[in-house]
C-alpha positions, 0 to 999 in steps of 0.5 A: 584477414584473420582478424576481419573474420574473427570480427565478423564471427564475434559481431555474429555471435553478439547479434544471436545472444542479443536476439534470444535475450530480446526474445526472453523479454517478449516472450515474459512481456506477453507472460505479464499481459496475459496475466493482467488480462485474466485478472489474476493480478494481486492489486496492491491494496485491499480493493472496494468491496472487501469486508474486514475480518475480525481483528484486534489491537490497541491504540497508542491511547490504549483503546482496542481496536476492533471491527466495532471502530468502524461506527461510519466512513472512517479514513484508514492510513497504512504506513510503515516505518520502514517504507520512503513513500510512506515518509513522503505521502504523510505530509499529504496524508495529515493535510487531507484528514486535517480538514474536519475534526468530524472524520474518524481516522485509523493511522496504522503505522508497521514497524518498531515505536522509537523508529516510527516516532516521526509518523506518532508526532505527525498523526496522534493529534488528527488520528486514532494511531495504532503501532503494530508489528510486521504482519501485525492484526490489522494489516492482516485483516487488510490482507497485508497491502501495499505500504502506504495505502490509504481506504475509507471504510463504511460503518459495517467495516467493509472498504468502499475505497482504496488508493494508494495516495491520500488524494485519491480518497474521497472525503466521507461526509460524516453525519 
């Protein structure tokens, strides 16, 4: 009979502690949702409508890149070397911007050069490629964004779209 009641009583006690985590996670659950509902959530990329800062860094080519780069709708790719889905999304990357040699590309890659040898060999021949540190100028100046993250960027150097997979981009026509 003692062992039933010390069941019992263990049983009790586990369904309280299971009844006030569950209420934890409701009550955080509700937290998130009236967060998301005020619109204070912070997107994970730089959204449409958003004008670049002045910004400057050089390319593997050894051009400076500047706000001036942006002279019409540009694709911009935001990758770091240290990130898988920017391993699995450049594939998908290079085959959309393989398709016009018309379309000007910016490739930012973040990280160390010998580590981002794989995102260089992949991107130099289709795309302007810029190597920077972590918080380097142009992700900066993109408001240090989710990695990978890819825009197209208008002549005036203001984001008029922004995904976080390269499909998502609609492809600039380039006059």
């Amino acid at each position: 009979m003692p062992y039933l009641v010390a069941g019992v009583v263990f049983v009790g006690v586990l369904c309280a502690f299971d009844l006030v985590l569950t209420l934890a996670v409701v009550r955080r659950l509700r937290e998130h949702a009236a967060l998301l509902e005020s619109g204070r959530a912070q997107a994970p990329f730089t959204p449409a409508g958003t004008a670049l800062p002045e910004f400057t860094a050089s390319a593997l080519d050894g051009s400076t890149i500047t706000r001036a780069f942006f002279t019409g709708p540009t694709i911009v790719g935001l990758f770091s070397t240290t990130c898988a889905g920017c391993r699995e999304r450049l594939p998908e990357f290079t085959d959309q911007i393989r398709g016009s040699d018309s379309r000007h590309v910016l490739a930012v890659i973040e990280g160390e050069q010998a580590e981002a040898e794989p995102f260089i060999t992949a991107l130099s021949p289709l795309a302007t490629v810029v190597i920077e540190p972590v918080h380097g100028p142009v992700n900066a100046a993109f408001g240090h964004p989710a990695t990978p993250s890819f825009y197209i960027v208008d002549g005036d150097a203001v984001v008029t779209s922004s995904t976080l997979t390269p499909a998502g981009l609609p492809v600039p026509a380039r006059t």
